[in-house]
N, CA, C and O atoms as a Tripos MOL2 file, in Angstrom:
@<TRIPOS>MOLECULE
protein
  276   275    69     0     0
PROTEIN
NO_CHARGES

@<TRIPOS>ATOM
      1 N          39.1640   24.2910   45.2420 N.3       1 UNK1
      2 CA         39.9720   23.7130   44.1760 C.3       1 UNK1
      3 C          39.2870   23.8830   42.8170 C.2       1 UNK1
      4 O          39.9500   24.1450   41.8130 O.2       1 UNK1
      5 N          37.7400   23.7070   42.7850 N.am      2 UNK2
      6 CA         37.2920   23.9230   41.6690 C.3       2 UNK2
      7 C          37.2510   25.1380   41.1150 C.2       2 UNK2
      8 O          37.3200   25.2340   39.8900 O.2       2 UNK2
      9 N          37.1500   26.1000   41.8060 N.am      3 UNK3
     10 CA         37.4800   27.5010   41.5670 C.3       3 UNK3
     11 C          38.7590   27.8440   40.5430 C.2       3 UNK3
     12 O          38.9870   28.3080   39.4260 O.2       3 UNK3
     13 N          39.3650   27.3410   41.6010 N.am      4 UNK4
     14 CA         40.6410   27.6510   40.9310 C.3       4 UNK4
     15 C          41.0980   27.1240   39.6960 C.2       4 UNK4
     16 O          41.4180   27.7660   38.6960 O.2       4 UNK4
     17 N          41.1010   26.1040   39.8310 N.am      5 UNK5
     18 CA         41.0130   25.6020   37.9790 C.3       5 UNK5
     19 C          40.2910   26.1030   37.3390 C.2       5 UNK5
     20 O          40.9190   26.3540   36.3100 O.2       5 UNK5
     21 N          38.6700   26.6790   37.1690 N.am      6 UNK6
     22 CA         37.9700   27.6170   36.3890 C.3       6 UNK6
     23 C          38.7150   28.5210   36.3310 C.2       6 UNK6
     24 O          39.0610   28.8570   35.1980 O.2       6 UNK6
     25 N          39.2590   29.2730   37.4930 N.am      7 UNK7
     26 CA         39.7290   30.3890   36.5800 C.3       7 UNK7
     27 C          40.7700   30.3670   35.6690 C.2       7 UNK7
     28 O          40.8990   31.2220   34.7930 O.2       7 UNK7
     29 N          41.5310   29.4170   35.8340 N.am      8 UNK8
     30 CA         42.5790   29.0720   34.5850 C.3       8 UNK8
     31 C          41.9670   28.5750   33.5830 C.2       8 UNK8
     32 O          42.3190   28.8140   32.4290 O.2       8 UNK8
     33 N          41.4620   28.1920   33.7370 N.am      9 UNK9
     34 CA         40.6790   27.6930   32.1860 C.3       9 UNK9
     35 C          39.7160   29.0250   31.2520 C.2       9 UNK9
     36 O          39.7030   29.1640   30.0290 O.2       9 UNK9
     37 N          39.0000   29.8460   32.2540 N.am     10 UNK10
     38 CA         38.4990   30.8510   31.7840 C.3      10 UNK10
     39 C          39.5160   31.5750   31.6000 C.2      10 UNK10
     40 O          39.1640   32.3290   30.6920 O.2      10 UNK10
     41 N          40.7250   31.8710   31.9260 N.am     11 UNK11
     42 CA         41.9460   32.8560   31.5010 C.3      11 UNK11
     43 C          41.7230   32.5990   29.9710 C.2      11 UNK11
     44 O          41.1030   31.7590   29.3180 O.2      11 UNK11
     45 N          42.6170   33.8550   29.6420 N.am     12 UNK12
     46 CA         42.5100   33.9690   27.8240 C.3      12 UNK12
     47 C          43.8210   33.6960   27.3070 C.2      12 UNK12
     48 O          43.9800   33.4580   26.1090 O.2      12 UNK12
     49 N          45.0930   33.7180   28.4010 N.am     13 UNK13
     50 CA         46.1410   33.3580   27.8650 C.3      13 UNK13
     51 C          45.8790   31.6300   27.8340 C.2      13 UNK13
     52 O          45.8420   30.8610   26.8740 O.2      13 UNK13
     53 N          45.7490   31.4350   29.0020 N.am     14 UNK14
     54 CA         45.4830   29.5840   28.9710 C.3      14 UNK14
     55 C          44.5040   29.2970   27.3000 C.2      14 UNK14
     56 O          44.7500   28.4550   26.4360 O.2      14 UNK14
     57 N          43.5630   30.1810   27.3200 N.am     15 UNK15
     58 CA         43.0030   29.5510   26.2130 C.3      15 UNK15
     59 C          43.5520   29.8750   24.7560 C.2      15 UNK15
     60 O          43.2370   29.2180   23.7640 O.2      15 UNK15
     61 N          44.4870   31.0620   24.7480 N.am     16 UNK16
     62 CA         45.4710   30.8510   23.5450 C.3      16 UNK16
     63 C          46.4840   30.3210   23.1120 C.2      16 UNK16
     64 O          46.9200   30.4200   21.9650 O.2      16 UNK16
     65 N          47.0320   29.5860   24.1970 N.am     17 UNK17
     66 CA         47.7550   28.6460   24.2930 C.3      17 UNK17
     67 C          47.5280   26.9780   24.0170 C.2      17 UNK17
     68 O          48.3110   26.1730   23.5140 O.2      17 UNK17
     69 N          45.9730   26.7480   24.6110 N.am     18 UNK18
     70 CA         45.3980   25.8290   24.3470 C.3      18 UNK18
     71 C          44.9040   25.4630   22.7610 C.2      18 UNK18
     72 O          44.4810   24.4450   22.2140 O.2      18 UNK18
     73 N          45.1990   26.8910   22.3140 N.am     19 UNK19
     74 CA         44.2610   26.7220   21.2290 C.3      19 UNK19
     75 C          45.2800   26.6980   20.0620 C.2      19 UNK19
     76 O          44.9170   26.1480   19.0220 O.2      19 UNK19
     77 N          46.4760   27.2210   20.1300 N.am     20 UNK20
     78 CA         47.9920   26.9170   19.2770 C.3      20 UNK20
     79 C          47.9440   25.7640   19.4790 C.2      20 UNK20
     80 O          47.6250   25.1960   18.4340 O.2      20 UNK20
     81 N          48.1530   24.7970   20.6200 N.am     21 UNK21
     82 CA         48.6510   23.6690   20.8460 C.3      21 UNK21
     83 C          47.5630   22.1770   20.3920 C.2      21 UNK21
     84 O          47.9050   21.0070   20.2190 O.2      21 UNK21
     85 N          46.1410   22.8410   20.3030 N.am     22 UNK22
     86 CA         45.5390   21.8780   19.6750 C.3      22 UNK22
     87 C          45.6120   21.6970   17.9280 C.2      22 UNK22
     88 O          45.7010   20.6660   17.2620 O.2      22 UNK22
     89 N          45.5290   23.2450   17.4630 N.am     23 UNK23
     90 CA         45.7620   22.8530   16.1970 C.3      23 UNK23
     91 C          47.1060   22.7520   15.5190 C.2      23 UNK23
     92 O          47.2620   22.8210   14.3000 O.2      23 UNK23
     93 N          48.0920   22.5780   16.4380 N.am     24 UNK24
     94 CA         49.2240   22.6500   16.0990 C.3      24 UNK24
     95 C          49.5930   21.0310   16.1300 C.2      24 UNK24
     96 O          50.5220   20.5500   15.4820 O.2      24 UNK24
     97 N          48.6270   20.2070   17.0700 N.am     25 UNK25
     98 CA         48.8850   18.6460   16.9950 C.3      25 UNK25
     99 C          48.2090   18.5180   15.8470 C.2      25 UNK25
    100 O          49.1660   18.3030   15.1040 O.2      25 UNK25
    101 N          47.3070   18.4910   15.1800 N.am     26 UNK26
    102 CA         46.3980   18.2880   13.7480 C.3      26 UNK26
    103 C          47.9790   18.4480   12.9520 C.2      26 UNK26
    104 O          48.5420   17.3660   12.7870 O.2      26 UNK26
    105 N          48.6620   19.5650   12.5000 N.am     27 UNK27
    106 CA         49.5350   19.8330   11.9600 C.3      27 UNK27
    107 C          50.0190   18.4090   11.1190 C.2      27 UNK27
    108 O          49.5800   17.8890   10.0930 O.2      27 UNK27
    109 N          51.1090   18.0420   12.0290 N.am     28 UNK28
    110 CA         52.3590   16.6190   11.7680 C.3      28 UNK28
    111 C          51.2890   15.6120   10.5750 C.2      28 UNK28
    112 O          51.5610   15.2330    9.4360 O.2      28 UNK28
    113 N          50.0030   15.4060   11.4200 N.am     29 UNK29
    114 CA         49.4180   13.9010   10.3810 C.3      29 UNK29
    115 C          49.0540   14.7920    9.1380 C.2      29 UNK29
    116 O          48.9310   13.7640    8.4720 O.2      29 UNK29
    117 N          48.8000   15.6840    8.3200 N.am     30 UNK30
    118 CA         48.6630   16.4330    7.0690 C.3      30 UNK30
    119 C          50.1820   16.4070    6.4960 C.2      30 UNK30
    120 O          50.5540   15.9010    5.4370 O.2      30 UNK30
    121 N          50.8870   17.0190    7.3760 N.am     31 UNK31
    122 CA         52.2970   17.0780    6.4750 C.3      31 UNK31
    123 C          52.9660   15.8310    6.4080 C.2      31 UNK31
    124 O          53.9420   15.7950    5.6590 O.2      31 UNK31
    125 N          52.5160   14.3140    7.3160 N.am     32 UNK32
    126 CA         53.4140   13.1370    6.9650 C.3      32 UNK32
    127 C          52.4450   12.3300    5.7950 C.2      32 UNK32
    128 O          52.7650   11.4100    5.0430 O.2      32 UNK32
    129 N          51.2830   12.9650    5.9290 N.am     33 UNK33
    130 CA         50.0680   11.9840    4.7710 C.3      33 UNK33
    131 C          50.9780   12.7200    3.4530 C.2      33 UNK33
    132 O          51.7620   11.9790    2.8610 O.2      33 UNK33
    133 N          50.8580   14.2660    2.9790 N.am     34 UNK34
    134 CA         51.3790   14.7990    2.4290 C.3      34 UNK34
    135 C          52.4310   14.0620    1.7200 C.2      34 UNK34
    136 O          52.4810   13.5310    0.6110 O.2      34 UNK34
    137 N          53.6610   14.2510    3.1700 N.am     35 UNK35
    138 CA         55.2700   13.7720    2.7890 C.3      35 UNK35
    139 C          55.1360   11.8770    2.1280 C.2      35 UNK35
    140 O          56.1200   11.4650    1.5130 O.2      35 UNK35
    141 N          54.0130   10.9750    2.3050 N.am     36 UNK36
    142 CA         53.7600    9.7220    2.3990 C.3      36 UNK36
    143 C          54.5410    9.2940    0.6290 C.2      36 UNK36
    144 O          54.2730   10.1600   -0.2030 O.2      36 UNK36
    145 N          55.0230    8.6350    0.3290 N.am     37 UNK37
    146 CA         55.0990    7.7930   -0.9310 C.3      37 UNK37
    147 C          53.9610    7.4660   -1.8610 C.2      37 UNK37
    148 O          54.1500    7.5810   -3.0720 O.2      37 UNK37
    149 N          52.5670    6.9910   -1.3070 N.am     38 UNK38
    150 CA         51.3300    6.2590   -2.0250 C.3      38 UNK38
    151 C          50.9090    7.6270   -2.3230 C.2      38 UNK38
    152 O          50.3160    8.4360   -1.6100 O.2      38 UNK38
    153 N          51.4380    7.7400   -3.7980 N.am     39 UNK39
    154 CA         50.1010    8.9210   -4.2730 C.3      39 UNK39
    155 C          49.6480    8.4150   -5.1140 C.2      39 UNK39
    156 O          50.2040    7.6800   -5.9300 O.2      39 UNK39
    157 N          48.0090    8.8810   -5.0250 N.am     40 UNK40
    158 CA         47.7790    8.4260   -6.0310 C.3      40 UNK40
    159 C          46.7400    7.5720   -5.9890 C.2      40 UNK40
    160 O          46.0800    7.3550   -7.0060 O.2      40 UNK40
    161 N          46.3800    6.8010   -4.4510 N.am     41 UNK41
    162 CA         45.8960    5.4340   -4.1690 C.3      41 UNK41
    163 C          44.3590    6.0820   -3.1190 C.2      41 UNK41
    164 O          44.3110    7.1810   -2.5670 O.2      41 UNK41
    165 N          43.5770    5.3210   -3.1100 N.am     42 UNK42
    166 CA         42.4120    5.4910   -1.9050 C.3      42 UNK42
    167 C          43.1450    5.6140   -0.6830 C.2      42 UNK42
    168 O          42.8620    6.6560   -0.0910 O.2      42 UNK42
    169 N          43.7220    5.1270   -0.2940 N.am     43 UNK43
    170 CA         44.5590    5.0860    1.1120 C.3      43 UNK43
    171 C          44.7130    6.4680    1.2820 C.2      43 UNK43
    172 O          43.9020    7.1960    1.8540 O.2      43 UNK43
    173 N          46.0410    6.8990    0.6440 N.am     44 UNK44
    174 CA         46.3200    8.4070    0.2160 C.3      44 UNK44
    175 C          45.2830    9.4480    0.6800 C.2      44 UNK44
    176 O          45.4210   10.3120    1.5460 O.2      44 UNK44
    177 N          44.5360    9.2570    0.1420 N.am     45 UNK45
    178 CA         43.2930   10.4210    0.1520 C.3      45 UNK45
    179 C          42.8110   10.1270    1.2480 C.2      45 UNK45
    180 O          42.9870   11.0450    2.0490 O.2      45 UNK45
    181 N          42.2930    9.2940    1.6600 N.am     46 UNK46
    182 CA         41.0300    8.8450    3.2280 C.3      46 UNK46
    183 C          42.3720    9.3800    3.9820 C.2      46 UNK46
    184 O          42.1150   10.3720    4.6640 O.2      46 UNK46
    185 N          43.7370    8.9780    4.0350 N.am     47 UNK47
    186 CA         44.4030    9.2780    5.3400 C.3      47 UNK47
    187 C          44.3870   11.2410    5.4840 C.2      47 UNK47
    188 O          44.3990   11.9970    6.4550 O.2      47 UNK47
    189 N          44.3490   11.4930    3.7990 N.am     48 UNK48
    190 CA         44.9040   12.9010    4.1520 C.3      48 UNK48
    191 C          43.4100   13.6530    4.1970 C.2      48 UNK48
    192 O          43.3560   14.8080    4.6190 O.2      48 UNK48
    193 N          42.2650   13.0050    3.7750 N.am     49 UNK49
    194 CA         40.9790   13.4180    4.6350 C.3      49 UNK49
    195 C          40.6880   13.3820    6.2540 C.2      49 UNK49
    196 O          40.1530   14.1110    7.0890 O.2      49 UNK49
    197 N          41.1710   12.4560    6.2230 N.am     50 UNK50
    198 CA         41.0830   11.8940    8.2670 C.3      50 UNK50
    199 C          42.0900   13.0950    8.6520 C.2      50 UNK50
    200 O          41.8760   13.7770    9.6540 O.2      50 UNK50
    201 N          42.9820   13.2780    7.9740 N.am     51 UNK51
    202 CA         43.7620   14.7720    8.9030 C.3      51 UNK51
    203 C          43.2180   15.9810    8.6860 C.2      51 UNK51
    204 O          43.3700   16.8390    9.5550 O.2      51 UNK51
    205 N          42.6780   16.2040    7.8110 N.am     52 UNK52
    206 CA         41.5000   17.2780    7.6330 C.3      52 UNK52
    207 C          40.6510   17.2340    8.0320 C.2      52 UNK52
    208 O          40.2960   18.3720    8.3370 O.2      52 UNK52
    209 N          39.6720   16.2340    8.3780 N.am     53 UNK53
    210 CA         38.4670   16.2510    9.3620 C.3      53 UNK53
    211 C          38.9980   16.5920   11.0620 C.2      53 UNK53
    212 O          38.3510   17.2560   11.8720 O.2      53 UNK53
    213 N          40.4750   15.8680   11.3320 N.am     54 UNK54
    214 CA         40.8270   16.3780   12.4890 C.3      54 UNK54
    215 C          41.4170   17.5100   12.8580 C.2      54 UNK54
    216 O          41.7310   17.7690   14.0200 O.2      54 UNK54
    217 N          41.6800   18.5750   11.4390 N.am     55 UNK55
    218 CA         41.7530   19.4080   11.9830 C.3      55 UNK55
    219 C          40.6610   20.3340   11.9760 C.2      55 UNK55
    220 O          40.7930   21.4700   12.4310 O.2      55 UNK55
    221 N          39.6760   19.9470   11.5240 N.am     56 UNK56
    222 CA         38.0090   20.7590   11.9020 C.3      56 UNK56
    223 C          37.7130   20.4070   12.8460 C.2      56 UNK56
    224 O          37.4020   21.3830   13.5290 O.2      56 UNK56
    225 N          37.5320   18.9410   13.7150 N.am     57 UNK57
    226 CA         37.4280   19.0360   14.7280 C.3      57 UNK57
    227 C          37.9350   19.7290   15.6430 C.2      57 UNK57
    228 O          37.2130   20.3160   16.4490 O.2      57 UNK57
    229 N          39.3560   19.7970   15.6950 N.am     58 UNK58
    230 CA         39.9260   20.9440   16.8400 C.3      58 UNK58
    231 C          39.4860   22.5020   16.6010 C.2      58 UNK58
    232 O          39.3790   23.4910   17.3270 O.2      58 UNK58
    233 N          39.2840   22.2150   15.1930 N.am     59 UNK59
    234 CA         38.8780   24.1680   15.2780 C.3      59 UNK59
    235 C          37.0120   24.0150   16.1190 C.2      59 UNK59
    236 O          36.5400   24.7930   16.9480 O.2      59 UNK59
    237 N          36.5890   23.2310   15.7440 N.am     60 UNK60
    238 CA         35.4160   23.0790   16.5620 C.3      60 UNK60
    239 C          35.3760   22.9630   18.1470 C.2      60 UNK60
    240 O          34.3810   23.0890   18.8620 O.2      60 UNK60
    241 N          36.4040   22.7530   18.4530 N.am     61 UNK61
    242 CA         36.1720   22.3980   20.1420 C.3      61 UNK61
    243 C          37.4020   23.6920   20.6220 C.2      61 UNK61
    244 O          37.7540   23.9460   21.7740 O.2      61 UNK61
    245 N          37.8060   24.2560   19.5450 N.am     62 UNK62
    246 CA         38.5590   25.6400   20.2840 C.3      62 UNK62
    247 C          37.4950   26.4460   20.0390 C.2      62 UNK62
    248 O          37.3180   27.1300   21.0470 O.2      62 UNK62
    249 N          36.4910   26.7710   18.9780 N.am     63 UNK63
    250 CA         35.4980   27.6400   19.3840 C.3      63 UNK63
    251 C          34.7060   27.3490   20.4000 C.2      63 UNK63
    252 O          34.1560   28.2030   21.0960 O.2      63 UNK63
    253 N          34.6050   26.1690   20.5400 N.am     64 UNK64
    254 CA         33.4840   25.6740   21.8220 C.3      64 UNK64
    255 C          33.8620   26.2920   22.9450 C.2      64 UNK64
    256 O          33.1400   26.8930   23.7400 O.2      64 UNK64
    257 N          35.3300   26.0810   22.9950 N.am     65 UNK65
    258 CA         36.1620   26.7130   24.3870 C.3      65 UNK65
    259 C          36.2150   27.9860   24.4160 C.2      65 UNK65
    260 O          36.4160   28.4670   25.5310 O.2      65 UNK65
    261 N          36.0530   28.9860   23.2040 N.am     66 UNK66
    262 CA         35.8860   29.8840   23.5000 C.3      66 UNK66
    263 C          34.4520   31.0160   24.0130 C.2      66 UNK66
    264 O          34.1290   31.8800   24.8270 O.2      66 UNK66
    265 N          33.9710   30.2240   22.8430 N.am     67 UNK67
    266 CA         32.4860   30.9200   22.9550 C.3      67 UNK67
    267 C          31.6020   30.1580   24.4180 C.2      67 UNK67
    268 O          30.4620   30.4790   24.7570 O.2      67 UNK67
    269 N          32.1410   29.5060   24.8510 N.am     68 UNK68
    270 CA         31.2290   28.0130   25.8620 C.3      68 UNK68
    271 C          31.7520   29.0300   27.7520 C.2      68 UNK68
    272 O          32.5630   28.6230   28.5850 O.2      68 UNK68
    273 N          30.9950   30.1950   27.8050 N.am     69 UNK69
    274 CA         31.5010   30.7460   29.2090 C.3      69 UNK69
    275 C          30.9140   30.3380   30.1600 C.2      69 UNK69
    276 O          31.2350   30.7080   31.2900 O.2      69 UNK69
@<TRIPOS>BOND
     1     1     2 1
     2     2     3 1
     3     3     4 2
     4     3     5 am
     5     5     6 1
     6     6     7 1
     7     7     8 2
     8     7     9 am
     9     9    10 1
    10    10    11 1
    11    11    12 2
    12    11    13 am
    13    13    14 1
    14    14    15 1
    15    15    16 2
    16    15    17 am
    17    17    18 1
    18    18    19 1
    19    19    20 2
    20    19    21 am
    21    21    22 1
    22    22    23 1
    23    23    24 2
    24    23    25 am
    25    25    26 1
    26    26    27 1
    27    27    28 2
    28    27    29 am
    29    29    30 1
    30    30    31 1
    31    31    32 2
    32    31    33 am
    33    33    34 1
    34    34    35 1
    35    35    36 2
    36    35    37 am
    37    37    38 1
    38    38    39 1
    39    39    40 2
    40    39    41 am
    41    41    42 1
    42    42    43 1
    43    43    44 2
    44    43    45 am
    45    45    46 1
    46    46    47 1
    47    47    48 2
    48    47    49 am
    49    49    50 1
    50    50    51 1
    51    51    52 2
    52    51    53 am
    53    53    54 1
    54    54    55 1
    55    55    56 2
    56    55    57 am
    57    57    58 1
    58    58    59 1
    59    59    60 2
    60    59    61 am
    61    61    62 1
    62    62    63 1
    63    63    64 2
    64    63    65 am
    65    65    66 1
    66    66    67 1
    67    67    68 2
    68    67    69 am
    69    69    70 1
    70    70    71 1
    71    71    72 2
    72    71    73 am
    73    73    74 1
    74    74    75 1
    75    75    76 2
    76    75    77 am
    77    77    78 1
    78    78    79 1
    79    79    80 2
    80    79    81 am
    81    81    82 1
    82    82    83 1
    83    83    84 2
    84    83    85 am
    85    85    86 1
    86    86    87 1
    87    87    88 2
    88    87    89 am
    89    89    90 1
    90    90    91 1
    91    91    92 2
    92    91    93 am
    93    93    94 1
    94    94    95 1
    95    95    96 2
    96    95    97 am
    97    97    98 1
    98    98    99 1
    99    99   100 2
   100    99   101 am
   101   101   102 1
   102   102   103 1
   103   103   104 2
   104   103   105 am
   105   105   106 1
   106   106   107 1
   107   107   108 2
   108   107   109 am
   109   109   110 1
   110   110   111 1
   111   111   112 2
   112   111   113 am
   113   113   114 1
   114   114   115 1
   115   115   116 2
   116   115   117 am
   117   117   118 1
   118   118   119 1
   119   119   120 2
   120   119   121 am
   121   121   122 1
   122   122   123 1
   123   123   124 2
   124   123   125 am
   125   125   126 1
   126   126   127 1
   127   127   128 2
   128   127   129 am
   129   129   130 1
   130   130   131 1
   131   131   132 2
   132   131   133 am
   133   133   134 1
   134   134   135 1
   135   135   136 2
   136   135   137 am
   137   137   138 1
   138   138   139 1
   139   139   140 2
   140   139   141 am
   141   141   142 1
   142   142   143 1
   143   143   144 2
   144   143   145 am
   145   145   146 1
   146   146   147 1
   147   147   148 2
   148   147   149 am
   149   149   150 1
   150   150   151 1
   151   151   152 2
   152   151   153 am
   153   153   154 1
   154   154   155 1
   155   155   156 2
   156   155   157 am
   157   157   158 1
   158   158   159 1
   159   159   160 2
   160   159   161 am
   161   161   162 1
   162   162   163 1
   163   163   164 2
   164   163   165 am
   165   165   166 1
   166   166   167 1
   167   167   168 2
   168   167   169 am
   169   169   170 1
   170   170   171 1
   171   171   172 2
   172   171   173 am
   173   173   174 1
   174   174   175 1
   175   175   176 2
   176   175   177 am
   177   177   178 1
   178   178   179 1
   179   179   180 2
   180   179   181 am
   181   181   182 1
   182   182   183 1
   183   183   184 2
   184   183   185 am
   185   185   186 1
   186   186   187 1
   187   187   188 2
   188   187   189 am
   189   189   190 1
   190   190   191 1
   191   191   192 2
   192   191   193 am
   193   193   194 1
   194   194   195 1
   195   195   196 2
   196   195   197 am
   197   197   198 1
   198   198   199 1
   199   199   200 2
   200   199   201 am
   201   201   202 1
   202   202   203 1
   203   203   204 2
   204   203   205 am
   205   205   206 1
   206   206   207 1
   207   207   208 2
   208   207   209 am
   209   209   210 1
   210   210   211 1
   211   211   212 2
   212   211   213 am
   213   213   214 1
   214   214   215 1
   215   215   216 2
   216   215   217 am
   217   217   218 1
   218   218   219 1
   219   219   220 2
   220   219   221 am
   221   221   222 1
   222   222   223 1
   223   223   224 2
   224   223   225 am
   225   225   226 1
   226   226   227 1
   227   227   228 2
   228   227   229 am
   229   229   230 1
   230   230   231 1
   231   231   232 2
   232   231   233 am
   233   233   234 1
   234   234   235 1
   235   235   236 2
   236   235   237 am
   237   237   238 1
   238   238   239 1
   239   239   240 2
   240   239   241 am
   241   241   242 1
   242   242   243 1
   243   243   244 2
   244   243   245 am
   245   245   246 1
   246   246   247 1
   247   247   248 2
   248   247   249 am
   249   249   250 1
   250   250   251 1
   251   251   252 2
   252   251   253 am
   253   253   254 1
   254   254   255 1
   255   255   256 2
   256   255   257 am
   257   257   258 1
   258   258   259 1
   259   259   260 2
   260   259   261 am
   261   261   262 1
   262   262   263 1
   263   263   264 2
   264   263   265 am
   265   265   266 1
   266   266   267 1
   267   267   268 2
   268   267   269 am
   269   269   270 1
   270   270   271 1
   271   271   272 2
   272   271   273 am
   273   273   274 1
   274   274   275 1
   275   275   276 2
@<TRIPOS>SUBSTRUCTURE
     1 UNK1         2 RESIDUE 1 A UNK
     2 UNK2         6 RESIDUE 1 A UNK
     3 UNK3        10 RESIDUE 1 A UNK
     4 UNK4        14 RESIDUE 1 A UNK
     5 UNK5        18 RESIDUE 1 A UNK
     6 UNK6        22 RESIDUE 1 A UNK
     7 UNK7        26 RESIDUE 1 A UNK
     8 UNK8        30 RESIDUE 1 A UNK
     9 UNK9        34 RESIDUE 1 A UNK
    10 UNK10       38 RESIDUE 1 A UNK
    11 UNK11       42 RESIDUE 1 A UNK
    12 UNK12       46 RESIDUE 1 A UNK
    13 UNK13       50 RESIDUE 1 A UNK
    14 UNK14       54 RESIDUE 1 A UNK
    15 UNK15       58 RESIDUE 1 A UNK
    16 UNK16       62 RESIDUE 1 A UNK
    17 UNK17       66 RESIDUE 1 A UNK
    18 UNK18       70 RESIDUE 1 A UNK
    19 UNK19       74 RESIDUE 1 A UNK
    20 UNK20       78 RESIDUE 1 A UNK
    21 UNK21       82 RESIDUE 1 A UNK
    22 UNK22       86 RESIDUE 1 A UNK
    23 UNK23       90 RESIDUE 1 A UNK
    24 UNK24       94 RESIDUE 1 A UNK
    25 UNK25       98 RESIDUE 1 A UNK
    26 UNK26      102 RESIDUE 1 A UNK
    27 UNK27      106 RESIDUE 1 A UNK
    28 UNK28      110 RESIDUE 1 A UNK
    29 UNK29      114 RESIDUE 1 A UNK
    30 UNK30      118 RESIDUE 1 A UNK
    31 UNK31      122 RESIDUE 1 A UNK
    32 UNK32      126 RESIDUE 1 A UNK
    33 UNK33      130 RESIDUE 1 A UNK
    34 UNK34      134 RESIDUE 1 A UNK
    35 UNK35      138 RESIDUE 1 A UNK
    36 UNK36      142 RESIDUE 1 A UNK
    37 UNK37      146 RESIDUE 1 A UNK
    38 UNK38      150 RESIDUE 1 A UNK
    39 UNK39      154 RESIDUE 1 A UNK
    40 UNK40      158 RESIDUE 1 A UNK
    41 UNK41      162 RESIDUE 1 A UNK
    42 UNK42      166 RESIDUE 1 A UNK
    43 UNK43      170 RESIDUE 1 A UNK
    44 UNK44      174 RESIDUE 1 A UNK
    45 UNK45      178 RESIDUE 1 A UNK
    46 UNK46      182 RESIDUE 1 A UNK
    47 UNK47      186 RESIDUE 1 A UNK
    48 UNK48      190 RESIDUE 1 A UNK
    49 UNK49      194 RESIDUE 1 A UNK
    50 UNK50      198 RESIDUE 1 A UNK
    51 UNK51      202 RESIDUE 1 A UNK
    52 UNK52      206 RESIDUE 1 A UNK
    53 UNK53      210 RESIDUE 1 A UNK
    54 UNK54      214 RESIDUE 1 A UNK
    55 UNK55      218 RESIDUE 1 A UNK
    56 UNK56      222 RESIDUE 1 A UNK
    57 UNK57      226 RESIDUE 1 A UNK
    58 UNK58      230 RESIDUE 1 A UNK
    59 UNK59      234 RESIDUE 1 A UNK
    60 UNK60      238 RESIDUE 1 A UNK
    61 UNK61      242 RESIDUE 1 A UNK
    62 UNK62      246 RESIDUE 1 A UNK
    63 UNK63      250 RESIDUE 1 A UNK
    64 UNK64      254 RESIDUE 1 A UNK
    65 UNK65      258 RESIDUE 1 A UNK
    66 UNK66      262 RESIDUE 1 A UNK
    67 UNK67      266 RESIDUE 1 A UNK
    68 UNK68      270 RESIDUE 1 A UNK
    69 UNK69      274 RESIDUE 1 A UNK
């Protein structure tokens, strides 16, 4: 069983798929901080930083997944 899940995970389609779909969740919280009313305010900024730090994190753990054999 463990086998077999490695090799899906080592597949390259699984991992380009994985890797659309992580930074594609980061996506929504940038464009609703964005779309938000409060401009202008500390809030504003820390929220639309916190969606930018999360989307470095995912680019960090899709290279991990890639480069990590």
């Amino acid at each position: 069983m463990k086998s077999i899940i490695k090799k899906i995970v080592n597949n390259k389609i699984t991992k380009v798929v994985m890797s659309i779909l992580v930074v594609a969740s980061s996506i929504p919280t940038i464009i609703q901080d964005l779309e938000d009313k409060q401009v202008d305010t500390f809030e504003h900024y820390g929220v639309m930083l916190l969606g930018l730090f999360y989307l470095f994190q995912t680019l960090i753990d899709i290279s991990e997944m890639w480069f990590n054999e």
